[in-house]
C-alpha positions, 0 to 999 in steps of 0.5 A: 855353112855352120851346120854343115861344118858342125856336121861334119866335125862330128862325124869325122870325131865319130869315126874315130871314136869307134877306130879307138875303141876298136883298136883298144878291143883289139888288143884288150886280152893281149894286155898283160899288166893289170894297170896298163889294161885299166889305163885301155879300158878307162879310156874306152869307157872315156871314147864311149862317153863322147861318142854318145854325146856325139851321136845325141849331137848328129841325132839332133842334125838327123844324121847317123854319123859316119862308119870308119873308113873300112881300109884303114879299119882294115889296115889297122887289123891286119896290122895288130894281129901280126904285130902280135903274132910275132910278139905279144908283149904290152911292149908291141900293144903300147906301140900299136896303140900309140901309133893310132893315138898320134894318128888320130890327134893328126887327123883330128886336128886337120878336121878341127882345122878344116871345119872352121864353121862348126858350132863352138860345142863340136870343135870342143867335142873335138878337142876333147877327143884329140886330149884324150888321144894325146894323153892315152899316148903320152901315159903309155910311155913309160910301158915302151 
């Protein structure tokens, strides 16, 4: 059972990972302030970080992570790219970006609490993950 939660756990935290850095690619050139821009590519650097520690960890397990769900990844386009056609202000980007912050921190908290099995190392992947989540959003607002 340990296994299989740990597992779990980390694919789930790999999924978001790359929704965070996706999301942050996606509105990176829109960005119009030079230290909210560095603030957006400090913390893709910091997601790229834990997803090669993730992947090394399900590397171990044999398992090639999990793609994000493509709706929500969908979803989450269409979303930005017509925010941003209606106004591009770092005003909409912090709004959009905030919004996929709480939504992470919410989801992953649910998968650290539905996985209670999981090994020490992964639930502290997780709460890592959520921390960066939860910090991104509280930084950035002061820019909304």
């Amino acid at each position: 059972m340990i296994e299989q939660d740990t597992v779990r756990l980390l694919r789930e935290c790999d999924a978001g990972i790359e929704m965070g850095i996706d999301a942050i690619k996606e509105v990176e050139d829109a960005v119009h302030s030079q230290e909210l821009r560095q603030m957006l590519v400090r913390c893709k650097g910091e997601h790229a970080k834990l997803q090669k520690e993730i992947q090394g960890l399900l590397a171990r397990y044999q398992d090639d992570g999990k793609a994000p769900n493509l709706i929500a990844k969908g979803m989450s386009w269409i979303k930005t790219n017509v925010m941003l056609a209606m106004d591009e202000s770092d005003e909409t980007i912090v709004d959009l970006m905030t919004d996929g912050c709480n939504m992470g921190v919410k989801s992953l908290q649910k998968y650290l609490n539905q996985y209670t099995a999981a090994d020490e190392v992964s639930k502290n992947i997780a709460k890592r993950l959520i921390h960066l989540e939860a910090k991104l959003a509280e930084d950035m607002r002061r820019y909304l």
